[in-house]
N, C-alpha and C positions, 0 to 999 in steps of 0.2 A: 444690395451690394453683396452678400453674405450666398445668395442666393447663387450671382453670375462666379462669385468663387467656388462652389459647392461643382457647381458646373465645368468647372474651366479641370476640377482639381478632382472630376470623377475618375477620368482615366490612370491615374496614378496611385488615386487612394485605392479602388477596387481592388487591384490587383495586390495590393499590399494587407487589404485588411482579410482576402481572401486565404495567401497564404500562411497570414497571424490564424486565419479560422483553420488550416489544414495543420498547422503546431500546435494548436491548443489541441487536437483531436489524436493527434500520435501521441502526445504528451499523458491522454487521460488513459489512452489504450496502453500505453506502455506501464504508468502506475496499477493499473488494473491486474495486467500479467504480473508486476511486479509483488502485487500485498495480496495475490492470489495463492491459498493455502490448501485449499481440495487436493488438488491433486499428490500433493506431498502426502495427505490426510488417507486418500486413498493407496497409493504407494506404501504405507505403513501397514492396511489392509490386507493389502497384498502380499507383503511380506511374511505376514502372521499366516496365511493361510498356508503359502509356501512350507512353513516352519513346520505347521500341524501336519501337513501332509507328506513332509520327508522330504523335500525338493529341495532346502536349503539345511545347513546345519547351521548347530550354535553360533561357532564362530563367524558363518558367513549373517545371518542373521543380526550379529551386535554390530558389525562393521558398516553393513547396510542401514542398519538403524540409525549406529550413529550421524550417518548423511543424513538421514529423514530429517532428526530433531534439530541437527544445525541448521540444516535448510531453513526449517520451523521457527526457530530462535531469529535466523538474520528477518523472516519477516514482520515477524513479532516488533525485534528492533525498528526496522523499515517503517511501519505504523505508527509506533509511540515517537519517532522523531518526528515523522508526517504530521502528528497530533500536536508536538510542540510545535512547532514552524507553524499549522494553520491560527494556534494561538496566539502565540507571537505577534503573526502578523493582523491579529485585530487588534491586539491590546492587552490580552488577557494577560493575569498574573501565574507564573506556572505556580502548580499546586504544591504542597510540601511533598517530600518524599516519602513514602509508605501508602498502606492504603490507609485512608480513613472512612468512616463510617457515620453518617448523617441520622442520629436516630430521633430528632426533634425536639431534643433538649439544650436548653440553655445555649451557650455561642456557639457558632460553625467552625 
């Protein structure tokens, strides 16, 4: 029975689990672009060489900077929420706040 349903309910399910497979693939590609740091990383680079070579001055240098490391920061941000939410949604307990240091003594 299970079977002649599988059957009856392929034309509707395909199409549907096809476009669930074309959202989950925008979805990983868009986070990807999104907690992608290189290129801020190189932009920063870039900016230094600028700097040593005369092309830019101080002033333009710190204002451009500043865009770098915010950029840096929201993706910094963007990750460690992504790291709670993936925790969250298995179970986990978040961690205390700070860092701590597991050196294999006595409790964790």
């Amino acid at each position: 029975m299970f079977l002649i349903d599988d059957l009856l309910l392929l034309p509707i399910r395909l199409p549907v689990s096809g476009f669930n497979w074309i959202l989950r693939q925008i979805q990983t590609m868009a986070n990807e672009e999104l907690l992608n740091d290189q290129p801020w990383k190189e932009r920063l680079i870039e900016l230094q060489m600028m700097l040593e070579v005369g092309e830019l001055t101080e002033a333009e240098y710190g204002r451009e900077e500043a865009q770098v490391f915010q950029a840096l920061r929201e993706i910094r941000a963007r990750r460690e929420e992504m790291a709670r939410q993936a925790a969250a949604d298995r179970g986990e307990e978040e961690p205390e706040s700070g860092i701590g240091i597991y050196t294999g003594y006595g409790d964790r």
